[in-house]
N, CA, C and O atoms as a GROMACS GRO file, in nm:
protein
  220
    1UNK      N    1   6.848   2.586  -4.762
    1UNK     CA    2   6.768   2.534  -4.653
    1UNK      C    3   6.812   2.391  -4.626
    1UNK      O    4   6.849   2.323  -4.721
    2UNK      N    5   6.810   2.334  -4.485
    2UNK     CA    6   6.884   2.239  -4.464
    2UNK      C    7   6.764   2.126  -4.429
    2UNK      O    8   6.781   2.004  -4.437
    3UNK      N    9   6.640   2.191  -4.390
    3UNK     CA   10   6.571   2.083  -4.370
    3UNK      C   11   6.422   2.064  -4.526
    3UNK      O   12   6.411   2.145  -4.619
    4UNK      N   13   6.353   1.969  -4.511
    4UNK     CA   14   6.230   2.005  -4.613
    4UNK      C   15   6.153   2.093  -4.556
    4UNK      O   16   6.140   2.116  -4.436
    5UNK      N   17   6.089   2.154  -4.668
    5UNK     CA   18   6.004   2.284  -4.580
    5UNK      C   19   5.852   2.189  -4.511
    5UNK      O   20   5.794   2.088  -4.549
    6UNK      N   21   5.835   2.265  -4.416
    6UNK     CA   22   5.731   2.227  -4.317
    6UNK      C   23   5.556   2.240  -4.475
    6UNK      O   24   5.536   2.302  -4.579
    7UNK      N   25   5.487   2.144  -4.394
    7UNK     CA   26   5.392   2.192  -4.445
    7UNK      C   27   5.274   2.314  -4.427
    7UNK      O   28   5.250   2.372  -4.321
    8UNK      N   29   5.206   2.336  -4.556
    8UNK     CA   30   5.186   2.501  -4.544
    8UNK      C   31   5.062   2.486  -4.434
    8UNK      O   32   5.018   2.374  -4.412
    9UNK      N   33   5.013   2.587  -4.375
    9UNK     CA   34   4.886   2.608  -4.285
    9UNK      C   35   4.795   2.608  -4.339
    9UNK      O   36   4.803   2.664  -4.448
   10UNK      N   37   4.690   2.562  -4.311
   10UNK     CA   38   4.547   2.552  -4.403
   10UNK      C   39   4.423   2.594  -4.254
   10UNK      O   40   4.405   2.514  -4.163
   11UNK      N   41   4.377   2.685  -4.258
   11UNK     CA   42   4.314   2.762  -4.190
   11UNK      C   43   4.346   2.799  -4.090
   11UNK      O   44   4.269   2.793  -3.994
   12UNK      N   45   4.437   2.836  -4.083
   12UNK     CA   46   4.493   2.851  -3.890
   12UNK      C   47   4.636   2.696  -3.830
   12UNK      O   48   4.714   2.688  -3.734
   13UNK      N   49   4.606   2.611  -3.937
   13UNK     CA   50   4.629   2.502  -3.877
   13UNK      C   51   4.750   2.420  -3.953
   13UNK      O   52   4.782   2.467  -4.063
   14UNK      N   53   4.814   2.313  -3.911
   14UNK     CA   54   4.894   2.248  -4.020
   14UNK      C   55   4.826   2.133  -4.024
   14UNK      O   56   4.739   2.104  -3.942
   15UNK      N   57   4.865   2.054  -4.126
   15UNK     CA   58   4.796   1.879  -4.120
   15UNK      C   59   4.905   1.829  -4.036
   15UNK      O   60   5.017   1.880  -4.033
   16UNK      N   61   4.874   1.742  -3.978
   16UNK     CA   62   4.906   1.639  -3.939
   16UNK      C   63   5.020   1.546  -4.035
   16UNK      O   64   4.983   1.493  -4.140
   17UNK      N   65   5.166   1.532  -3.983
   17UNK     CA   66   5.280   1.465  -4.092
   17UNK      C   67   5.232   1.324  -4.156
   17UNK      O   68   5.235   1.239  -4.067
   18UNK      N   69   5.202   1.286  -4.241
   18UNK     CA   70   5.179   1.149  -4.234
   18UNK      C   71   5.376   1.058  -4.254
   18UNK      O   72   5.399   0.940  -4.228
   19UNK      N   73   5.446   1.128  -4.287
   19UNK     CA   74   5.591   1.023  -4.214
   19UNK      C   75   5.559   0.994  -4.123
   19UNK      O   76   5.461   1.029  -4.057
   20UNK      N   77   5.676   0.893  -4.096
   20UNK     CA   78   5.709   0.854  -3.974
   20UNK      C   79   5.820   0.985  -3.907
   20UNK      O   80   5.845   1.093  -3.960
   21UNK      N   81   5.854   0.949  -3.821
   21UNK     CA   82   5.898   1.069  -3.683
   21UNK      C   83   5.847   1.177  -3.645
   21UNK      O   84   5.725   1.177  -3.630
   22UNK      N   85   5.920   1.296  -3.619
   22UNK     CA   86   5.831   1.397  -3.602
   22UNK      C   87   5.835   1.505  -3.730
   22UNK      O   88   5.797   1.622  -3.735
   23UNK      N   89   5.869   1.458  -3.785
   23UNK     CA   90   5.824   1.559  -3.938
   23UNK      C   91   5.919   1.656  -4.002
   23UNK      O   92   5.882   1.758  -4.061
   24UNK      N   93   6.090   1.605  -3.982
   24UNK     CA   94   6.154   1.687  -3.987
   24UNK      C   95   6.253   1.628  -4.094
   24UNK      O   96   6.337   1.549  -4.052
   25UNK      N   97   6.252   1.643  -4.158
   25UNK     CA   98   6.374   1.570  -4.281
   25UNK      C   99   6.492   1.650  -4.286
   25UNK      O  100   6.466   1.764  -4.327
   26UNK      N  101   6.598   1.634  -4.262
   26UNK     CA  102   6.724   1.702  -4.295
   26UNK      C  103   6.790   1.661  -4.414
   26UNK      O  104   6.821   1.543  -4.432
   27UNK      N  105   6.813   1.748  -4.494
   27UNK     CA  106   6.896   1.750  -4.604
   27UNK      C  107   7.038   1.750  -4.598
   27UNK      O  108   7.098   1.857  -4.602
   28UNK      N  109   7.109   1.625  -4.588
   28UNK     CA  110   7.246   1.628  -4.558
   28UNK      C  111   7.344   1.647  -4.601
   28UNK      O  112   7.451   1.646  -4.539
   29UNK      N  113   7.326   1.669  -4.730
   29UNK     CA  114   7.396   1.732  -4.871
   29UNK      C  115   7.422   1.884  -4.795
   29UNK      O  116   7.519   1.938  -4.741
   30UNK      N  117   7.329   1.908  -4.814
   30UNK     CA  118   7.347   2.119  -4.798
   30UNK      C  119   7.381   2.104  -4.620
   30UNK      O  120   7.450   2.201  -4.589
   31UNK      N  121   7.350   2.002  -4.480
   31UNK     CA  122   7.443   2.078  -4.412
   31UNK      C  123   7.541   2.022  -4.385
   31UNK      O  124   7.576   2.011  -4.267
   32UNK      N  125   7.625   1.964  -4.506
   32UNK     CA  126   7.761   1.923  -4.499
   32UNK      C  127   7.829   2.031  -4.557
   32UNK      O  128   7.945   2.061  -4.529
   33UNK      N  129   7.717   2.126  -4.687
   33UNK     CA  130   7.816   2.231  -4.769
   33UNK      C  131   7.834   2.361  -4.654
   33UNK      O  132   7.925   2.444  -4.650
   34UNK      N  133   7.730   2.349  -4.573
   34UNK     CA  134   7.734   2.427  -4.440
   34UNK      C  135   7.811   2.433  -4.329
   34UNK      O  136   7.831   2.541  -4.274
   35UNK      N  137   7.884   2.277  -4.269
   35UNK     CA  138   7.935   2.298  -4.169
   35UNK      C  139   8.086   2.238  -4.201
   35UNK      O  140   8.188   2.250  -4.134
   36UNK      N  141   8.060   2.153  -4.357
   36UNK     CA  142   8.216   2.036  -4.316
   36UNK      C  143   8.226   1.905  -4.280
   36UNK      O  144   8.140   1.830  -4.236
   37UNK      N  145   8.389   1.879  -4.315
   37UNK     CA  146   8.354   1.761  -4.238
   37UNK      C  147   8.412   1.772  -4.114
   37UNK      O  148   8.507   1.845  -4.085
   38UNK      N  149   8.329   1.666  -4.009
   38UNK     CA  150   8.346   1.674  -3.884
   38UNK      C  151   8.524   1.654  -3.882
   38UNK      O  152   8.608   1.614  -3.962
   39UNK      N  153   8.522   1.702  -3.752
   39UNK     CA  154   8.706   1.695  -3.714
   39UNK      C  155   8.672   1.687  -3.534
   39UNK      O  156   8.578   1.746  -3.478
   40UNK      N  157   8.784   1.591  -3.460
   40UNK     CA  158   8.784   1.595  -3.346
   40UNK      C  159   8.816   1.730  -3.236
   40UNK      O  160   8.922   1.793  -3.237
   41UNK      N  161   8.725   1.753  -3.163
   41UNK     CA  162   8.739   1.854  -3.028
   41UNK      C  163   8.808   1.870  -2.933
   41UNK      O  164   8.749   1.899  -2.829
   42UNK      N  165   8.957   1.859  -2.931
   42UNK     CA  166   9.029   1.857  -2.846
   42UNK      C  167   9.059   1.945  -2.758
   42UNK      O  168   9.070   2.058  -2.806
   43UNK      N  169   9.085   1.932  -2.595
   43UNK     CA  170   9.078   2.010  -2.465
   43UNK      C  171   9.198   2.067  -2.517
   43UNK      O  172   9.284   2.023  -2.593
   44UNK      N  173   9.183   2.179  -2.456
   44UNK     CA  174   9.356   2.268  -2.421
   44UNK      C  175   9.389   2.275  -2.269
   44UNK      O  176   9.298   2.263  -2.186
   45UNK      N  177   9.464   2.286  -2.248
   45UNK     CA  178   9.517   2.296  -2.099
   45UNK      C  179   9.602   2.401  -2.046
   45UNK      O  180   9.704   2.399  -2.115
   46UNK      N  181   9.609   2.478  -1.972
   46UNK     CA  182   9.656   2.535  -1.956
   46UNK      C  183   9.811   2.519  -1.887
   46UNK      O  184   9.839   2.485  -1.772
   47UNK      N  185   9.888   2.550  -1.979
   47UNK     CA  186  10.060   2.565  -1.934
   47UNK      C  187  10.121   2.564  -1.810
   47UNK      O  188  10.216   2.498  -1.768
   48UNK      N  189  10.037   2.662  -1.749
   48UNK     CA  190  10.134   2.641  -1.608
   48UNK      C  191  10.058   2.539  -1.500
   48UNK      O  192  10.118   2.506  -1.399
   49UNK      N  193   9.915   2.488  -1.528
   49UNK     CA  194   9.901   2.377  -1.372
   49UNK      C  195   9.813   2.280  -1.466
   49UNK      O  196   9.750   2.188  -1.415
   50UNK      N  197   9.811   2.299  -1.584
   50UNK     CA  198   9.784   2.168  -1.665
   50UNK      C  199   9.570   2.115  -1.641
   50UNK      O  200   9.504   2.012  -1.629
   51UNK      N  201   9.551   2.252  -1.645
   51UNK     CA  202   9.379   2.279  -1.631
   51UNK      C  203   9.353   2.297  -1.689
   51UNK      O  204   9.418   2.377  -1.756
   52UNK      N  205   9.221   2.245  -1.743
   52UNK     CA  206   9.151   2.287  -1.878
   52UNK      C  207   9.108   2.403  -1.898
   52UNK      O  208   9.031   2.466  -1.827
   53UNK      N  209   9.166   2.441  -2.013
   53UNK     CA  210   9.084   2.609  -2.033
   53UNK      C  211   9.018   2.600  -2.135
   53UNK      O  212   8.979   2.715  -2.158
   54UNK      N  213   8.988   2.546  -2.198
   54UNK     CA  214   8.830   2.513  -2.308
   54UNK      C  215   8.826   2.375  -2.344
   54UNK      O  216   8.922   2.298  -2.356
   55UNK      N  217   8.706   2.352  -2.360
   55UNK     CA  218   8.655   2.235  -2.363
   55UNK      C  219   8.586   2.223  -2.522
   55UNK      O  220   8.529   2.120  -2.557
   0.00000   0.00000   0.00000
């Protein structure tokens, strides 16, 4: 799991986060073992009129 788990429901309802933001902690350990490390996105173009064919 990549983020902390949400807190549990208590009658229908959740409490209220007392953090700060909106209540979402990401664990950056596990989604680095998940995605990697970042690498740049480079366009391709296409050969014969030099147009992008993915972005």
């Amino acid at each position: 799991m990549i983020t902390r788990p949400r807190l549990q429901a208590c009658d229908g309802y959740r409490p209220l986060p007392t953090d700060p933001g909106l209540g979402i902690t990401i664990d950056e350990d596990a989604l680095m073992a998940q995605v990697g490390e970042p690498r740049p996105c480079l366009p391709r173009f296409d050969e014969d009129d030099g147009s992008v064919i993915d972005w």
